[in-house]
Residue frames relative to the residue before (quaternion, step in Angstrom):
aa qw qx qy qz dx dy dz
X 1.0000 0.0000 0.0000 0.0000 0.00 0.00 0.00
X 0.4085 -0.7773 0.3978 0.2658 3.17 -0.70 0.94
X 0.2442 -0.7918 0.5224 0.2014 3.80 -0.79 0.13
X 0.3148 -0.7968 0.5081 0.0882 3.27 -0.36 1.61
X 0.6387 -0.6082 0.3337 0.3328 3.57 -0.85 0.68
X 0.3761 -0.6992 0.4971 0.3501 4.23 -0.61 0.37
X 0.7255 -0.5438 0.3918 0.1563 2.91 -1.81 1.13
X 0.4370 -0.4428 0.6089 0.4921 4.17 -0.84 -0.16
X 0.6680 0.5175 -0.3704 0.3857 3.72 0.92 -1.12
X 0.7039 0.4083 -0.3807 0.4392 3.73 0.42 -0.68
X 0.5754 0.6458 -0.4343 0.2514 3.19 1.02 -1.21
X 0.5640 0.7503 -0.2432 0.2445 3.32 1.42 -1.64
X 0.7108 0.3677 -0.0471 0.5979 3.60 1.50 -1.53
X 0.7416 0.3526 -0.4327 0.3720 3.55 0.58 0.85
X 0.4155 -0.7010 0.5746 0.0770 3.34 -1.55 0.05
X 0.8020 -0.3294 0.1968 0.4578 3.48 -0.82 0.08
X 0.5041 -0.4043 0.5755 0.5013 3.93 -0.99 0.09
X 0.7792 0.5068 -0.3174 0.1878 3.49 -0.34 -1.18
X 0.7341 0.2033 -0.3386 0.5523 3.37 1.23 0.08
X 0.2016 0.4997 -0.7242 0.4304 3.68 0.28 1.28
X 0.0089 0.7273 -0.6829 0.0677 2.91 -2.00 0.95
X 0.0941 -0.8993 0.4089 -0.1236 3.34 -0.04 1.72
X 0.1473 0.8763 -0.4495 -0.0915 3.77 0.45 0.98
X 0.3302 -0.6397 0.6939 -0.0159 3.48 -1.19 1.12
X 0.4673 -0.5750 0.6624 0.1108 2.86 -1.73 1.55
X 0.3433 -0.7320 0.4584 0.3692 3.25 -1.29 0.48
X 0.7385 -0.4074 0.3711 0.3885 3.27 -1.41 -0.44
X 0.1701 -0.6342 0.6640 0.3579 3.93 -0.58 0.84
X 0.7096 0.3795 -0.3723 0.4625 4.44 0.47 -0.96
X 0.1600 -0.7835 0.6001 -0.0209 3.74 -0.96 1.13
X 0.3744 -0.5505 0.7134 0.2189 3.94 -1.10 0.34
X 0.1345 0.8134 -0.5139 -0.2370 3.37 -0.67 0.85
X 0.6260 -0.5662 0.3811 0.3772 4.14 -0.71 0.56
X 0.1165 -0.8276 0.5436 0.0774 3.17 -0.78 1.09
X 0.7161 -0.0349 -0.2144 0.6634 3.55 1.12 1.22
X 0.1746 0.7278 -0.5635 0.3498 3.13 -1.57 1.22
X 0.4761 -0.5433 0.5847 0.3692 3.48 -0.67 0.55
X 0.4191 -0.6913 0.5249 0.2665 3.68 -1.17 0.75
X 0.6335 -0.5305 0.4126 0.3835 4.05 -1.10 0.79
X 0.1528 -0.5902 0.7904 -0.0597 3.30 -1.68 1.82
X 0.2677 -0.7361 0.6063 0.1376 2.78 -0.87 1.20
X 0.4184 0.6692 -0.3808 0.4818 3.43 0.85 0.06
X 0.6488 0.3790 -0.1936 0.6308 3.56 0.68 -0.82
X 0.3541 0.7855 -0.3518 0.3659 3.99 0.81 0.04
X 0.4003 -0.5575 0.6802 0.2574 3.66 -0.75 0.52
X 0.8955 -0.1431 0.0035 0.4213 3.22 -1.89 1.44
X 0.4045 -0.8039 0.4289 -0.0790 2.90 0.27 2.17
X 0.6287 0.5592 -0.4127 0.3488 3.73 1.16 -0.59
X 0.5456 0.7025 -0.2007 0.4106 3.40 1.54 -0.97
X 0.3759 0.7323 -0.3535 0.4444 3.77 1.73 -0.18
X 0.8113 0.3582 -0.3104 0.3421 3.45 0.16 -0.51
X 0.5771 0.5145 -0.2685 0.5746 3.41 1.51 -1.32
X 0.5925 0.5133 -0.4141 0.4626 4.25 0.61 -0.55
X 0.7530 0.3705 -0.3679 0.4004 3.72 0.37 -1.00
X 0.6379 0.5429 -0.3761 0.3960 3.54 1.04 -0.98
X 0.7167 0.4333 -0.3496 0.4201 3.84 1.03 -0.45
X 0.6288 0.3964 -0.4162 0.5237 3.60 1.47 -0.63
X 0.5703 0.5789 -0.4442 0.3772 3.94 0.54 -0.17
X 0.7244 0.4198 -0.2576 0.4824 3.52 0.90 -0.94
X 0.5037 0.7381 -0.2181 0.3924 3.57 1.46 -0.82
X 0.7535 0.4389 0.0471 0.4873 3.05 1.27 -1.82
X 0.4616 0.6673 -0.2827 0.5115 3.54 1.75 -0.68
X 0.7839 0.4194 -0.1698 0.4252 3.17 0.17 -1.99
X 0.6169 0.6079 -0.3629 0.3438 3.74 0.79 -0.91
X 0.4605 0.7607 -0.2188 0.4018 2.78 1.64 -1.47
X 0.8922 0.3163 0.0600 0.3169 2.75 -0.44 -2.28
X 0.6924 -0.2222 0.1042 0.6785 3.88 0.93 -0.29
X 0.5119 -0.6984 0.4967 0.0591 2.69 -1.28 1.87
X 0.5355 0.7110 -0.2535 0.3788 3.62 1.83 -0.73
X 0.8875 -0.0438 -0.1231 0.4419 3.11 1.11 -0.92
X 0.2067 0.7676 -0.3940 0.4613 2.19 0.88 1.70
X 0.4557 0.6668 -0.1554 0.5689 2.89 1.93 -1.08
X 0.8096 0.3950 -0.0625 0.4297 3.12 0.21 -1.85
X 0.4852 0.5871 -0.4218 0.4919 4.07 1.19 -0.75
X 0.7185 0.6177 -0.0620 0.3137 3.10 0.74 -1.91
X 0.1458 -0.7719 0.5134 0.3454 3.64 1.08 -1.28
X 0.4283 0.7276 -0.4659 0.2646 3.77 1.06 0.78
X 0.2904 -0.6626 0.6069 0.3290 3.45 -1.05 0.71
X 0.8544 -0.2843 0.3289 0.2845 3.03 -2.05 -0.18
X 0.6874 0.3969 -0.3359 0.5071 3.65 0.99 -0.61
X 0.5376 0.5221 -0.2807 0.5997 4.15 1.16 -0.13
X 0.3684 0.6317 -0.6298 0.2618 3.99 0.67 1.02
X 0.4783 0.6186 -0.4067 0.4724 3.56 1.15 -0.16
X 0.6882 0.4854 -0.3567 0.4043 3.38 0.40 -0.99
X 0.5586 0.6453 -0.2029 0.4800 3.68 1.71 -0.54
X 0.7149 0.5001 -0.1602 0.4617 3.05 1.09 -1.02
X 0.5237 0.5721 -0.2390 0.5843 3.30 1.80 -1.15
X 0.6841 0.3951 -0.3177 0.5244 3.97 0.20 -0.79
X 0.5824 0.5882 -0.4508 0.3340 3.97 0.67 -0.66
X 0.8397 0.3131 -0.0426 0.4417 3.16 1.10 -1.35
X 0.0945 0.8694 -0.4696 0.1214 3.67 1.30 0.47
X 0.7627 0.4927 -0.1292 0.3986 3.45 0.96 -1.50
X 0.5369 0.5835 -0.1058 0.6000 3.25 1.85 0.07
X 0.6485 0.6253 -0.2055 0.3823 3.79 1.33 -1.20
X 0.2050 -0.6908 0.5436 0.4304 3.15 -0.78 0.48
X 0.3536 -0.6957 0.5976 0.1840 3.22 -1.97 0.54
X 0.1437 0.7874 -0.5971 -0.0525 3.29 -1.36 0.12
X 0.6825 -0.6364 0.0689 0.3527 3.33 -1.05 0.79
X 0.7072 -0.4033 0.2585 0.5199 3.56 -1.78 1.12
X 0.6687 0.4703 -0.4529 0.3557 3.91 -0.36 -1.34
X 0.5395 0.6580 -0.2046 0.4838 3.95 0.94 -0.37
X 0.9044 0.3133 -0.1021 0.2711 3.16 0.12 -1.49
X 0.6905 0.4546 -0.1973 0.5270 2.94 1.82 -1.02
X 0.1964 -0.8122 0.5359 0.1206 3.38 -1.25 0.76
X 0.7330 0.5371 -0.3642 0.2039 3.33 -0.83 -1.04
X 0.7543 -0.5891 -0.1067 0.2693 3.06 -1.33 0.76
X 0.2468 0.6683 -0.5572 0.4266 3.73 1.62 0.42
X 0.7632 0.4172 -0.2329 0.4349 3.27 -0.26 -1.62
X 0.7164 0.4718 -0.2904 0.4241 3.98 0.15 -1.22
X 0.6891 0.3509 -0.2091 0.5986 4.18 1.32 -0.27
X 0.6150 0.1416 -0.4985 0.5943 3.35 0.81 0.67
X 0.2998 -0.7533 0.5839 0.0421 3.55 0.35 0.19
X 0.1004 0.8666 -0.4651 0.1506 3.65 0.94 1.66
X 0.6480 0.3978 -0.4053 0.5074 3.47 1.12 0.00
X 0.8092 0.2721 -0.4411 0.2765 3.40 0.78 0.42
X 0.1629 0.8046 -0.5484 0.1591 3.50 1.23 1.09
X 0.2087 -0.7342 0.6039 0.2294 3.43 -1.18 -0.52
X 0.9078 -0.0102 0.0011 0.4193 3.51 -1.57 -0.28
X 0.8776 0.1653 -0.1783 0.4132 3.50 -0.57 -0.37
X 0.6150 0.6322 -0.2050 0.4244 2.90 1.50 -1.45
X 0.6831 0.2973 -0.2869 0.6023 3.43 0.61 -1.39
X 0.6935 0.2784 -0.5776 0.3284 3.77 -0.52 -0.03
X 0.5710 0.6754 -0.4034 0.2346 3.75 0.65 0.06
X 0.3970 0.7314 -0.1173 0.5419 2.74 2.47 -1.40
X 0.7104 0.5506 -0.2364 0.3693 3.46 0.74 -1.16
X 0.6657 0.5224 -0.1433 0.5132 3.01 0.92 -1.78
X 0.8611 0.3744 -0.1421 0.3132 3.27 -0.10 -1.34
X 0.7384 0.4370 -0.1721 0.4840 3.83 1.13 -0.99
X 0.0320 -0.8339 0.5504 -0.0251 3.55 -0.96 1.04
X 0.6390 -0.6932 0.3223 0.0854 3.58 -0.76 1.34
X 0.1315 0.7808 -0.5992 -0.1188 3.82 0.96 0.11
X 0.0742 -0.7975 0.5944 -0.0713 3.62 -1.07 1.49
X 0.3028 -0.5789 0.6356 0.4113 3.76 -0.98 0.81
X 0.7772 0.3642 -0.3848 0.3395 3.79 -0.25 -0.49
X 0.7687 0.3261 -0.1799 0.5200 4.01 0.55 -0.87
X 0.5978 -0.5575 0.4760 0.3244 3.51 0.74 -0.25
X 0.7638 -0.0712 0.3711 0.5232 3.02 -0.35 -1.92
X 0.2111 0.7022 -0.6691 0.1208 4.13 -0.71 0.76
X 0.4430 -0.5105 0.7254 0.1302 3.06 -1.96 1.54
X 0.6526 -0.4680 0.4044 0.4377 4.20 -1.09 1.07
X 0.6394 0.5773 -0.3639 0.3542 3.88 0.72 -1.16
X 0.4691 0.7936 -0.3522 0.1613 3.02 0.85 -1.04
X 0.0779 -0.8922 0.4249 0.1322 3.53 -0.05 0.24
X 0.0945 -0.8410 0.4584 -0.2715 3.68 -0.07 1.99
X 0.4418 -0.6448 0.5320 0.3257 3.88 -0.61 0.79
X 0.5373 -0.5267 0.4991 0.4299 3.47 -1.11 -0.87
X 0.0929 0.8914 -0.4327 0.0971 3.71 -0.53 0.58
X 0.2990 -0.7898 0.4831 0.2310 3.30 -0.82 0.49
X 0.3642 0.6121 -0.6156 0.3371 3.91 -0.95 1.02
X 0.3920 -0.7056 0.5891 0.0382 2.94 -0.88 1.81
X 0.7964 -0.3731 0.4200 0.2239 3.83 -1.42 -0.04
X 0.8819 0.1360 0.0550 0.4480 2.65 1.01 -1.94
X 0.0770 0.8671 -0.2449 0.4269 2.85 1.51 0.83
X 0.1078 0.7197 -0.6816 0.0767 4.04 -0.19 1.25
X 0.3395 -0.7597 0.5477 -0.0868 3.00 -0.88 2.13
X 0.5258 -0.6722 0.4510 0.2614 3.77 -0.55 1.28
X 0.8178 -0.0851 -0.0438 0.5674 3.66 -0.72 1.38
X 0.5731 0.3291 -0.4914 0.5673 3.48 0.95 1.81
X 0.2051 -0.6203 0.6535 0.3822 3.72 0.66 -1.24
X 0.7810 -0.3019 0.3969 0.3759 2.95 -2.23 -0.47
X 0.4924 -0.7800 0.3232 0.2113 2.99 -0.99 1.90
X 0.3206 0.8109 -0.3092 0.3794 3.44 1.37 -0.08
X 0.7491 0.5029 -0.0444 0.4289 2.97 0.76 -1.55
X 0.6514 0.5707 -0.0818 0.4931 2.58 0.82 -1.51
X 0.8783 0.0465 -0.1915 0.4356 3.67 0.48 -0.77
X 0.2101 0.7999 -0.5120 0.2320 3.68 1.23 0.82
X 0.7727 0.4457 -0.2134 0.3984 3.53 0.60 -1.26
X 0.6355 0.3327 -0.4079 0.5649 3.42 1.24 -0.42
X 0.5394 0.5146 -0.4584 0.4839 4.03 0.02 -0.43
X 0.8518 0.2780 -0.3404 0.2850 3.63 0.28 -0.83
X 0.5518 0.5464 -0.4224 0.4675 3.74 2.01 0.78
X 0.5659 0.5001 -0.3646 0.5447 3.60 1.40 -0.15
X 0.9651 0.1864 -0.1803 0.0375 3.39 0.08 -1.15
X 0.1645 0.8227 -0.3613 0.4069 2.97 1.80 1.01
X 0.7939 0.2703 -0.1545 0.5223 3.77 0.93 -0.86
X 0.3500 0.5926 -0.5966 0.4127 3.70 1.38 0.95
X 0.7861 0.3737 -0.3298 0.3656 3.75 0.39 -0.98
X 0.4272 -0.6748 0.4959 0.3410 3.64 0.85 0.50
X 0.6745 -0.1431 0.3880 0.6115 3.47 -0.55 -2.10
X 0.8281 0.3885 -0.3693 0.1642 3.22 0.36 -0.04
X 0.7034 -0.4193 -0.0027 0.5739 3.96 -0.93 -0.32
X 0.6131 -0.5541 0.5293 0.1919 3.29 -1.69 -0.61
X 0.1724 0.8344 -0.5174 0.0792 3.64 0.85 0.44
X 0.0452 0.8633 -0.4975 0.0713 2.87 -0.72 1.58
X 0.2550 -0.8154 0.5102 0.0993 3.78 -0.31 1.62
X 0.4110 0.7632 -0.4807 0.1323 3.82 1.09 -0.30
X 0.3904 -0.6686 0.5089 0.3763 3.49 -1.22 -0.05
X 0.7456 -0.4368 0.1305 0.4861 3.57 -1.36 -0.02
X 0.5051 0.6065 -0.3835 0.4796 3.54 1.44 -0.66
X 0.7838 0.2224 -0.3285 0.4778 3.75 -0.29 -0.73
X 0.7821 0.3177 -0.5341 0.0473 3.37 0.32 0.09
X 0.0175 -0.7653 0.5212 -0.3774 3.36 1.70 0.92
X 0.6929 0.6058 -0.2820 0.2707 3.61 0.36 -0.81
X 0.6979 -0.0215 0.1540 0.6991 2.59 0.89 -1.32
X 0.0983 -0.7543 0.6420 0.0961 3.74 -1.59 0.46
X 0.1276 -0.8287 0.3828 0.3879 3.56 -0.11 0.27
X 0.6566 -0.5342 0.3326 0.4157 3.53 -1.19 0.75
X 0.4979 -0.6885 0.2842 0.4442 3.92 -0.68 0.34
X 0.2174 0.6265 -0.6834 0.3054 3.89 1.25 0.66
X 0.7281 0.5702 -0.1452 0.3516 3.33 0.41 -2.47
X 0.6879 0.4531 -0.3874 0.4141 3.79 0.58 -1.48
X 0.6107 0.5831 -0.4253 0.3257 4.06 1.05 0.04
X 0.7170 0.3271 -0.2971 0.5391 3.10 1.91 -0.90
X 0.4482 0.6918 -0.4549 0.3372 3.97 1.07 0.68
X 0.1505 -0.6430 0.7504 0.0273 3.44 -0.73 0.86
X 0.0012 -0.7717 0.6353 0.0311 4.05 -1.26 0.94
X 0.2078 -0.8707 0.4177 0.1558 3.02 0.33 1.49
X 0.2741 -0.7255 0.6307 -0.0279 3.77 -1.63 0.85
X 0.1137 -0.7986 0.5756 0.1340 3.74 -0.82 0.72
X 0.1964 -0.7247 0.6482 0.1267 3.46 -0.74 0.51
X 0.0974 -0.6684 0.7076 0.2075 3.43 -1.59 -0.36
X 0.2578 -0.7246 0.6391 0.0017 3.37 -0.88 1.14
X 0.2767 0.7152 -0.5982 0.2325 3.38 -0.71 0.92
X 0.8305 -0.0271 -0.1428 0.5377 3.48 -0.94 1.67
X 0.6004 -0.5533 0.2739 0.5082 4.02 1.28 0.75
X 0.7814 0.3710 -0.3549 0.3547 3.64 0.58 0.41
X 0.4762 -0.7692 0.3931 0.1642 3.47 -0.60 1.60
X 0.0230 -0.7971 0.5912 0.1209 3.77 -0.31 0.56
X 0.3557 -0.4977 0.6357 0.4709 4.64 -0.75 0.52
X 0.2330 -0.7497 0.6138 0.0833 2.96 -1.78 0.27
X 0.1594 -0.8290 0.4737 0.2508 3.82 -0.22 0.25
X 0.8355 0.2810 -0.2395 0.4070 3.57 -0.79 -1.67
X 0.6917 0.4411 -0.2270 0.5248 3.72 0.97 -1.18
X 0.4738 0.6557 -0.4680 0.3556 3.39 0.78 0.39
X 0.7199 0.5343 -0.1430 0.4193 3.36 0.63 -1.33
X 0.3702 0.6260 -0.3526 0.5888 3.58 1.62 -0.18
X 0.8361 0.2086 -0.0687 0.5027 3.85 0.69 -1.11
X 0.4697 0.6698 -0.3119 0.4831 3.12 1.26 0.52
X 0.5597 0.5324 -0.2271 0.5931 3.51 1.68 -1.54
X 0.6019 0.6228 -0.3456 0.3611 3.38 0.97 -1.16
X 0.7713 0.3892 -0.2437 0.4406 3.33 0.20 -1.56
X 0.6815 0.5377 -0.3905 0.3064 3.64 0.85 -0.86
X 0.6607 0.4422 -0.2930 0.5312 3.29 1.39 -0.96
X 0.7018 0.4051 -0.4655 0.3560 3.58 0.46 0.38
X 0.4764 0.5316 -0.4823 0.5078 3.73 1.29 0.29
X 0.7514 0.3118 -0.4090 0.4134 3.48 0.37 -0.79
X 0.7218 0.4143 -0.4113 0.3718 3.67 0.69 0.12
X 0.5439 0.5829 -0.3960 0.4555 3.28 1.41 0.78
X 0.4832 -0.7927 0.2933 0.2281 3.30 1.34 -0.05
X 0.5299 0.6620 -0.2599 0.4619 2.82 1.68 -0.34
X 0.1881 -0.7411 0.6429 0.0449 4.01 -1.32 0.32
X 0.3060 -0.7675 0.5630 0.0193 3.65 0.14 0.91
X 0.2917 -0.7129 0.6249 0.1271 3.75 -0.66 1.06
X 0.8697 0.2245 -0.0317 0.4384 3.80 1.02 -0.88
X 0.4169 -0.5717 0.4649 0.5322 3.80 -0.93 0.14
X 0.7323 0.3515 -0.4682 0.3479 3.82 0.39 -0.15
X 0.5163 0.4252 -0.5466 0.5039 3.94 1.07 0.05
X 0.3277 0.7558 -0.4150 0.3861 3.94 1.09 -0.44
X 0.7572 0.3209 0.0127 0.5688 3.52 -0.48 -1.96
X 0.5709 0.5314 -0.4411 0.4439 4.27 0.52 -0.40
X 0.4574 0.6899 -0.3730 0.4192 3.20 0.98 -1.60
X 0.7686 0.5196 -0.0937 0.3612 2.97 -0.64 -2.66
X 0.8318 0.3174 -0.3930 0.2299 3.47 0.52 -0.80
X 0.5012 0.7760 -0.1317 0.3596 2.62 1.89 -0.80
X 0.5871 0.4537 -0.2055 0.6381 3.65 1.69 -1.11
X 0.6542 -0.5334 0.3056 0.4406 4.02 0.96 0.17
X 0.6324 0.6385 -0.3504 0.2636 3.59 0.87 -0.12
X 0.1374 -0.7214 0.6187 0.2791 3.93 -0.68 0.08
X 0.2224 -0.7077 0.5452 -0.3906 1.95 -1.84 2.22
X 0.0677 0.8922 -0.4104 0.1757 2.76 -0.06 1.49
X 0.0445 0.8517 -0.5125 -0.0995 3.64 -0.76 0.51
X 0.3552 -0.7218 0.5910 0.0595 3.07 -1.56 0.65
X 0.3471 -0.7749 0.4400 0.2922 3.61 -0.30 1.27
X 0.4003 -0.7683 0.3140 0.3884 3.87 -0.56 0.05
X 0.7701 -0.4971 0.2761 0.2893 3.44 -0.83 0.53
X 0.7606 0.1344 -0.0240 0.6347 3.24 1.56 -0.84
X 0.5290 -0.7202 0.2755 0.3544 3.54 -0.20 1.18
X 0.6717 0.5072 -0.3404 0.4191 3.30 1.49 -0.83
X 0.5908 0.4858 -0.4022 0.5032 4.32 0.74 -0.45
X 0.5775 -0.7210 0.3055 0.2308 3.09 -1.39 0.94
X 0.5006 -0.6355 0.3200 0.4931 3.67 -0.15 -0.21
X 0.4871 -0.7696 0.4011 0.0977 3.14 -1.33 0.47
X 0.0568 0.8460 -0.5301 0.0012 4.22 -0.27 1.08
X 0.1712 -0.8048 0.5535 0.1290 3.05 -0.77 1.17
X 0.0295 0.7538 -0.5890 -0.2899 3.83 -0.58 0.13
X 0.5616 -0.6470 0.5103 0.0745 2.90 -1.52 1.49
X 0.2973 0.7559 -0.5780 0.0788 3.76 -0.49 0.88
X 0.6144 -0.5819 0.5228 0.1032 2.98 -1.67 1.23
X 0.7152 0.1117 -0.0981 0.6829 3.75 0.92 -0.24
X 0.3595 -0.7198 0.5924 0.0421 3.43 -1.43 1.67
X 0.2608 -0.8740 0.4028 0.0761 3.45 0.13 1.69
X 0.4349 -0.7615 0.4152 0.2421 4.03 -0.59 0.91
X 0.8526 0.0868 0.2081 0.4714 3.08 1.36 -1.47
């Protein structure tokens, strides 16, 4: 899709890259590194998150350890997915390399973040954030083995990771979006994680894909996220940082997409943008 050039008019309603905030589920299908220094969490984006990460990769790594049974069953793995066991046993041992790398499927594989470049990828950096049952929070750099831990997942001598990381997510991630918007692509699991308070849920735009075919609109899930990579990689290659969900959806409309938004019902929940497409991209 081509990207047509911004207006004096958009130009008017934005601000710096640096205060765009863009959160992204992670990836359940990973790439894993087959050499690499193994993952310091120390070396980790938002350094406060350090304590709540080891306690989930320590308990994570125990259980794999210690019975593979319930492990299985913590996990939600069937019988062909003992590997994925075996992988989590040895995490502290793996080599790691960085998030934009590790994750795959088809979100990640249609923005196609490990193969930005200059401006683009340092925008990627700045601007996108990783909701993670194991790490919390990760900037793409981040550097992380491959592993297996769903969202929704209650982890033996943690609980439900949800829980578990709300209170710290809600002291870190309030001062990523500076002033500006909130574009948020998460599913319903990660966003358990985090909620934003209703200052933020004014600057939050939660983006939705329909498909529209013969005049009736159907939500879409798994194929969604195919057009989701899309739209994300075309903001960061617009250069642009929206302050609002309605400079947000302008953006979008402006780069060729339909866009639509829908204030929310209650002043405190964020607002809602659906882009409307006529063909249900795979990849």
């Amino acid at each position: 899709m081509a990207t047509p050039p911004v207006t004096e008019r958009r130009r008017s309603h934005i601000i710096s890259a640096q205060t765009l905030l863009i959160l992204l589920p992670p990836s359940e299908g990973k790439s894993a590194p087959s050499r690499g220094s193994v993952v310091n969490l120390a070396k980790h984006s938002f350094p406060e998150l350090s304590e709540t990460r080891q306690t989930i990769l320590s308990a994570l790594v125990e259980v794999c350890q210690r019975d593979t049974g319930a492990a299985a069953t913590a996990l939600g793995l069937g019988p062909t997915q003992a590997d994925e066991i075996s992988r989590n046993a040895r995490l502290a041992d793996a080599p790691a390399a960085p998030a934009r790398n590790v994750y795959t499927g088809v979100l990640y594989d249609a923005l196609g973040l490990r193969n930005l470049e200059g401006a683009v990828a340092r925008r990627a950096s700045r601007s996108i954030v990783i909701t993670s049952g194991l790490w919390g929070l990760l900037r793409p750099t981040d550097r992380i083995p491959a592993y297996r831990l769903g969202g929704g997942v209650s982890l033996p001598g943690v609980g439900a990771l949800a829980t578990r990381w709300r209170p710290a997510l809600d002291a870190v991630v309030p001062a990523l979006a500076g002033q500006g918007a909130i574009i948020d692509l998460r599913s319903t699991t990660y966003e358990a994680f985090w909620r934003p308070d209703p200052e933020l849920a004014r600057r939050t735009a939660k983006v939705r894909v329909l498909h529209e075919q013969n005049g009736k609109r159907t939500v879409i899930s798994h194929h969604s996220k195919a057009t989701k990579g899309h739209v994300v990689r075309a903001i960061l290659e617009s250069g642009e940082s929206p302050r609002t969900p309605v400079d947000v959806a302008e953006l979008l409309a402006t780069l060729g997409w339909k866009a639509e938004l829908t204030e929310p019902a209650r002043p405190a929940r964020p607002w809602t943008l659906d882009v409307v497409v006529d063909h249900v991209a795979t990849r």
